[in-house]
Backbone bond lengths (Angstrom), bond angles and torsions (degrees), N, CA, C in turn:
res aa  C-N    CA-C-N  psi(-1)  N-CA   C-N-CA  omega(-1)  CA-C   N-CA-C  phi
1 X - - - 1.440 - - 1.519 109.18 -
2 X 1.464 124.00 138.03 1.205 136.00 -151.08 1.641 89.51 -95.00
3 X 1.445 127.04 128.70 1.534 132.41 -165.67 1.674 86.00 -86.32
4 X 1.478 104.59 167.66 1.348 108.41 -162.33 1.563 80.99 -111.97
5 X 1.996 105.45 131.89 1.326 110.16 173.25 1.637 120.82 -54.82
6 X 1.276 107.89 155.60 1.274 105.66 163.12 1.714 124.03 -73.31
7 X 1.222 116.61 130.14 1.364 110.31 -162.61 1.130 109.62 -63.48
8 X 1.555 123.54 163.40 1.636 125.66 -164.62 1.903 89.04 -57.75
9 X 1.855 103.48 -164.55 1.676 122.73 -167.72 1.772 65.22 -102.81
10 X 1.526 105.52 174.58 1.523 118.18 157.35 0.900 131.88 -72.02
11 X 1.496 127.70 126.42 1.317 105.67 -158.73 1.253 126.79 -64.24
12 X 1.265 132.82 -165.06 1.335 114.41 -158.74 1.354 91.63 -108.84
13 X 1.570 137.04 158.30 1.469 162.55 -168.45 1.875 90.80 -33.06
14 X 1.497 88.50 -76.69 1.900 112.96 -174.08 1.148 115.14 -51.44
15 X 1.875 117.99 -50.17 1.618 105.46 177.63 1.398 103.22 -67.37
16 X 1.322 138.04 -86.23 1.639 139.61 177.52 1.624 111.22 -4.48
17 X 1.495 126.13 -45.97 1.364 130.30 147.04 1.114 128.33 -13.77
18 X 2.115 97.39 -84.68 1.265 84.68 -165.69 1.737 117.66 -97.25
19 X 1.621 110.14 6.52 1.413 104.07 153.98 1.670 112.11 -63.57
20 X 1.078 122.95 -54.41 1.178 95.09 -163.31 1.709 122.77 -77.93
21 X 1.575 104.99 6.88 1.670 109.40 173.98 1.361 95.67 -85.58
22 X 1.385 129.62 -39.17 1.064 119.16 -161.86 2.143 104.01 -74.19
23 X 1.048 102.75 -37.62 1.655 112.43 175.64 1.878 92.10 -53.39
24 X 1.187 122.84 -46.83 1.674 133.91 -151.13 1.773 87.94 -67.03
25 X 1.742 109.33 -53.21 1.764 127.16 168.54 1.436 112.96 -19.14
26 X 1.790 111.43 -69.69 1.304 109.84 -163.90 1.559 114.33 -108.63
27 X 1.442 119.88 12.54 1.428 112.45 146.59 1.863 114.12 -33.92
28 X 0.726 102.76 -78.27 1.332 107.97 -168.86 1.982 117.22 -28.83
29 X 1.343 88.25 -34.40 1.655 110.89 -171.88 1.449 104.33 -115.40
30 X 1.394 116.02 33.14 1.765 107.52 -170.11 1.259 94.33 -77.59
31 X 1.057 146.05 -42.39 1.494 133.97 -150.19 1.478 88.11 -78.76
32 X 1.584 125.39 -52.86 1.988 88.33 177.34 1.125 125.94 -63.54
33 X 1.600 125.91 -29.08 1.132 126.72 169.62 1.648 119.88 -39.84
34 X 0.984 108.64 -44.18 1.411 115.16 173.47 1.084 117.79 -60.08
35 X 1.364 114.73 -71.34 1.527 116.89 150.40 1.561 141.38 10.01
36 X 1.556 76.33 -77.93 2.059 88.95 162.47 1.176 125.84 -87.05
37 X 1.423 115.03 -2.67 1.762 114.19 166.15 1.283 92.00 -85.07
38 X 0.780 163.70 -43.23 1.683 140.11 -157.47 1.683 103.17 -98.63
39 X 1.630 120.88 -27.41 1.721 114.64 158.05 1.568 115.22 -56.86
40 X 1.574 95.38 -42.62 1.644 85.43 -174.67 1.815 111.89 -63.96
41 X 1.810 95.12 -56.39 1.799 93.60 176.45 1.539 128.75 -34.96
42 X 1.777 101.23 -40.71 1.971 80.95 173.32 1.383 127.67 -84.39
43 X 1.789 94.59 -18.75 1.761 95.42 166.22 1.663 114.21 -30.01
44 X 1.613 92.92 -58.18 1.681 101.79 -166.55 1.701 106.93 -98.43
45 X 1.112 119.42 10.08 1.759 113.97 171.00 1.834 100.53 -144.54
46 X 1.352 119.96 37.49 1.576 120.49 170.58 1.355 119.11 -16.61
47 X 1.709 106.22 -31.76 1.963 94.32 -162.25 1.407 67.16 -88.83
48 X 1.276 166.60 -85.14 1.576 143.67 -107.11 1.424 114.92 -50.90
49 X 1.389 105.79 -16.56 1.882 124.95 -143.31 1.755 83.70 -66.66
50 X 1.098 125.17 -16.56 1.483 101.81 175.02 1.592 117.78 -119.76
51 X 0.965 115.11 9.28 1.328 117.64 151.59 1.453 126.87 -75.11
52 X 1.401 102.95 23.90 1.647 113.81 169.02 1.365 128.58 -169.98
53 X 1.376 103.62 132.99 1.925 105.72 -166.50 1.237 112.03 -13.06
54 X 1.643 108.19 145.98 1.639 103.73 138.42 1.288 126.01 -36.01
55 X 1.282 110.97 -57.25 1.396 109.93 -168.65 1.672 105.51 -99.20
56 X 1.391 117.89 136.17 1.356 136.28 -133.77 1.755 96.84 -130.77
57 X 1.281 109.49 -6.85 1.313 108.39 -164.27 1.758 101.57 -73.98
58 X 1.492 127.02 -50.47 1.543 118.17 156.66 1.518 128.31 -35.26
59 X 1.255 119.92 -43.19 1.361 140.75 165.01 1.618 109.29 -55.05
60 X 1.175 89.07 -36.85 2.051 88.50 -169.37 1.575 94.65 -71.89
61 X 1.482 118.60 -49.83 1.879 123.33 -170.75 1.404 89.64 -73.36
62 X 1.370 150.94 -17.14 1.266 97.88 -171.09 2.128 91.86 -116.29
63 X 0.721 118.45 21.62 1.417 137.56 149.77 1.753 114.49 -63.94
64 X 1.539 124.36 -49.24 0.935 128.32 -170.12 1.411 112.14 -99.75
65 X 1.612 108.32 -36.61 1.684 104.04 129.99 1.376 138.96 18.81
66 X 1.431 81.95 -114.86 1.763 111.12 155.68 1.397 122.69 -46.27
67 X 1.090 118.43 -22.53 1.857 108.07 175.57 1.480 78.12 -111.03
68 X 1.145 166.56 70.39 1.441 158.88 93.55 1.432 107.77 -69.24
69 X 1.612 109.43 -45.53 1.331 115.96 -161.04 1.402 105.84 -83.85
70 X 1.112 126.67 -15.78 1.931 140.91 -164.59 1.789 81.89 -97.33
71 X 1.217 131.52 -51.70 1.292 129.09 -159.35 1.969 105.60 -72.89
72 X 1.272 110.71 -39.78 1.580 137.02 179.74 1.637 89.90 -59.27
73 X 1.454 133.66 -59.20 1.360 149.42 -121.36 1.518 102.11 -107.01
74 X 1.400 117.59 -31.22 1.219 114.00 -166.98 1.703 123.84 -57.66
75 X 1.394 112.79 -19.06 1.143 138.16 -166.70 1.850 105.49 -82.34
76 X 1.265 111.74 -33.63 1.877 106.87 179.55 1.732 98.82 -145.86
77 X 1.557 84.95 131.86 1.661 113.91 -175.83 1.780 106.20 -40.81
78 X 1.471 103.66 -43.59 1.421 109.59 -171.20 1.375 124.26 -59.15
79 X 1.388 106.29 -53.58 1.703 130.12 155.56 1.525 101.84 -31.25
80 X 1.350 117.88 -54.54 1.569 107.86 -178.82 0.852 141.68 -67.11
81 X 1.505 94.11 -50.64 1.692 105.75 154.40 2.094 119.77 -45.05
82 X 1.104 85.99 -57.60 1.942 75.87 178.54 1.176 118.86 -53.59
83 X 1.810 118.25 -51.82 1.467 129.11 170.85 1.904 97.09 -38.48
84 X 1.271 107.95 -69.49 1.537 89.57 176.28 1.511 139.31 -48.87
85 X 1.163 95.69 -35.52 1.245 109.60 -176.07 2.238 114.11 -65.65
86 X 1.266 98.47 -33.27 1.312 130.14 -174.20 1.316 105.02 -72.11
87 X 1.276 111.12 -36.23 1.793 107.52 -163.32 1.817 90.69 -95.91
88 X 1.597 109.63 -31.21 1.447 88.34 -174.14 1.201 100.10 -78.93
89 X 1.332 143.08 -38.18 2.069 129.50 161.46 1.012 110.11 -21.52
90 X 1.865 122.04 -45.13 1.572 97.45 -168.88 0.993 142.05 -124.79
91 X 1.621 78.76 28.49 1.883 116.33 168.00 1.157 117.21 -116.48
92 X 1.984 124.65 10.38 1.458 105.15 -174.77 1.694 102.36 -91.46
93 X 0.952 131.21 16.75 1.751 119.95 152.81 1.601 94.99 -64.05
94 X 1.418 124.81 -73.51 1.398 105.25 -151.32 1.580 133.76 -69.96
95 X 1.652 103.20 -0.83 1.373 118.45 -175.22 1.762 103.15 41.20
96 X 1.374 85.29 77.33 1.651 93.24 178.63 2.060 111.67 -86.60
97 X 0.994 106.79 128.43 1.426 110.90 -173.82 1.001 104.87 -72.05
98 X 1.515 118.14 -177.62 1.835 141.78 -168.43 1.749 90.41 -67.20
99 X 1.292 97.61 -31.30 1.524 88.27 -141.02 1.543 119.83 -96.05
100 X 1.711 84.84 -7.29 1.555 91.29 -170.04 2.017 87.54 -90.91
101 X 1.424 101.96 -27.70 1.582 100.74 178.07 1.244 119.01 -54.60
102 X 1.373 101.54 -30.64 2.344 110.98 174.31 1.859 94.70 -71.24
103 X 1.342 115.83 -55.08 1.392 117.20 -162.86 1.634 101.67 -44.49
104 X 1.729 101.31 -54.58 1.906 101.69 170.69 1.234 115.83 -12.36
105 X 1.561 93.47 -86.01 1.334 118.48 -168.61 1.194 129.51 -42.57
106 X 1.452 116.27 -36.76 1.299 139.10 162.16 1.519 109.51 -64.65
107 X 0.714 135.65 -47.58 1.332 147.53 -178.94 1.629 124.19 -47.39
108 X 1.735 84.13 -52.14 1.324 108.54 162.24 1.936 133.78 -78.41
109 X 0.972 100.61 -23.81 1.426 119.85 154.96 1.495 128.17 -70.82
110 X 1.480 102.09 -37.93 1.380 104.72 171.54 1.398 99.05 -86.96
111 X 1.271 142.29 -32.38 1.654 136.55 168.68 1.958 102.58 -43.55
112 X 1.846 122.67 -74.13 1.118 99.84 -164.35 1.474 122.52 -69.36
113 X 1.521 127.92 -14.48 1.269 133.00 147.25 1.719 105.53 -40.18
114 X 0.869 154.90 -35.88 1.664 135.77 -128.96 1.878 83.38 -121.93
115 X 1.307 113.40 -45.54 1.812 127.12 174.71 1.124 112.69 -58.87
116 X 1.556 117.97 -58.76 1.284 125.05 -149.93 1.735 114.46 -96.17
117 X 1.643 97.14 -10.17 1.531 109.32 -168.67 1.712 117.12 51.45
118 X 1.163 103.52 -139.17 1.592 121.73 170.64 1.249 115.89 -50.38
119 X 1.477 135.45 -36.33 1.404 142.58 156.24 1.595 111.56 -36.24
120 X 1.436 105.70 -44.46 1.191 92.44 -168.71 2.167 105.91 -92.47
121 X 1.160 114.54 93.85 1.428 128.91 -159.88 1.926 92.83 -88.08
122 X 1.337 90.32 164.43 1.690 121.52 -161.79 1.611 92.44 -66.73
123 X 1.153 114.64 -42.53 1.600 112.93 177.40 1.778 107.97 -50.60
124 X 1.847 106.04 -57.53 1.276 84.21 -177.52 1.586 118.45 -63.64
125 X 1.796 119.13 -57.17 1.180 105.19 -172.67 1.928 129.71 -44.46
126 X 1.252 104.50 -13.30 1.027 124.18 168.26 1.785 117.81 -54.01
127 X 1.399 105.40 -50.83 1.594 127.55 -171.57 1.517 105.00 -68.56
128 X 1.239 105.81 -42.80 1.426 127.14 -167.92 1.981 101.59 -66.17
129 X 1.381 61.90 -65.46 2.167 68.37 -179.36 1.363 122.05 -50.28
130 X 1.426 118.67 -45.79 1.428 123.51 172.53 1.820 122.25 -58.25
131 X 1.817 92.89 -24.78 1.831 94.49 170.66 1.337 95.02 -85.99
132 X 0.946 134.88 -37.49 1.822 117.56 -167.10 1.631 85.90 -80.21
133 X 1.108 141.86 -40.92 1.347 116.98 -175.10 2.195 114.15 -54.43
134 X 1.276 103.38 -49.29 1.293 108.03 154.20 1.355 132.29 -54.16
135 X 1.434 124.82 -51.71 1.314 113.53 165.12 1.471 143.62 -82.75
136 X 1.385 92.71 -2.82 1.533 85.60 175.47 1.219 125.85 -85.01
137 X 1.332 106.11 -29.94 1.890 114.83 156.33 1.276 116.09 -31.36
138 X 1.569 117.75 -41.48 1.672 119.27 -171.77 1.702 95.95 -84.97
139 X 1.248 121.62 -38.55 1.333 111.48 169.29 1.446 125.71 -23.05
140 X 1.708 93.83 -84.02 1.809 122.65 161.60 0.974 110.84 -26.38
141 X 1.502 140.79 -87.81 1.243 158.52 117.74 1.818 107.23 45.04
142 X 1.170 105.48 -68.50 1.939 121.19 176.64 1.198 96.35 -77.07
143 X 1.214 122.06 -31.05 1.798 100.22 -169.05 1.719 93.18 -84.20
144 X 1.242 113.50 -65.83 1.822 108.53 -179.07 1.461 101.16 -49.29
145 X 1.169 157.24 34.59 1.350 147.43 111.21 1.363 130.40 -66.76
146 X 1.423 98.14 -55.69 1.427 114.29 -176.99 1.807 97.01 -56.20
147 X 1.138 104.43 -74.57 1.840 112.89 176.26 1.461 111.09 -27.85
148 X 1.220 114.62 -50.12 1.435 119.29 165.16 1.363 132.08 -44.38
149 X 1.468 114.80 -46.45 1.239 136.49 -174.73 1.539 108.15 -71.04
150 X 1.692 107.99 -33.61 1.654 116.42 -179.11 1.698 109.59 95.31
């Protein structure tokens, strides 16, 4: 049985900042944002493209969702842990790999870059990357439990 990581340190004052200014950025533009996270994701995960409706518009809210709840969460270990724990519940049908979880992330990074343009600066994508480098381990982590468990 896969031990449950220790949750990231808190983030630090500045990253927690400017993720969540940069999240504050593309409110305004979430629905493209959404948009281009799921164009960018099949760019880089094509076979997934049918493991989800035609219509993408449910998929798009609970996409933005989830980076509400990661942005809300960053602040207590516990929050993370459940947020993790939560996303691997309602992803263990698809046994989603490491890799398609980096492709996300990426996906999503290249989404508020593509919205936000120049707004969205190296500091933030920077902030961003270092929490998905931390959280996606707890992702992985919940799903090889759950899988474990059967």
């Amino acid at each position: 049985m896969t031990d449950i990581p220790s949750p990231p340190a808190p983030w630090p004052p500045d990253q927690a900042a400017l993720i969540s200014e940069s999240f504050a950025l593309a409110l305004p533009v979430k629905a493209r944002l959404a948009v281009r996270v799921y164009e960018r994701f099949f760019e880089l995960e094509p076979q997934t493209r049918h493991l989800f409706s035609a219509d993408l518009a449910g998929q798009r809210a609970k996409i933005m969702q989830a980076l509400s709840y990661t942005v809300r969460a960053m602040g207590s270990d516990a929050d993370l842990i459940r947020l993790a724990e939560g996303l691997a519940r309602s992803h263990a049908r698809f046994h989603i790999s490491d890799t398609q979880l980096r492709h996300m992330a990426k996906a999503i990074l290249g989404a508020f870059s593509d919205c936000l343009g120049d707004a969205f600066t190296s500091e933030m994508q920077g902030s961003w990357q270092a929490a998905f480098d931390q959280f996606l381990p707890m992702i992985a982590a919940a799903q090889a439990r759950l899988e474990a468990a059967g």
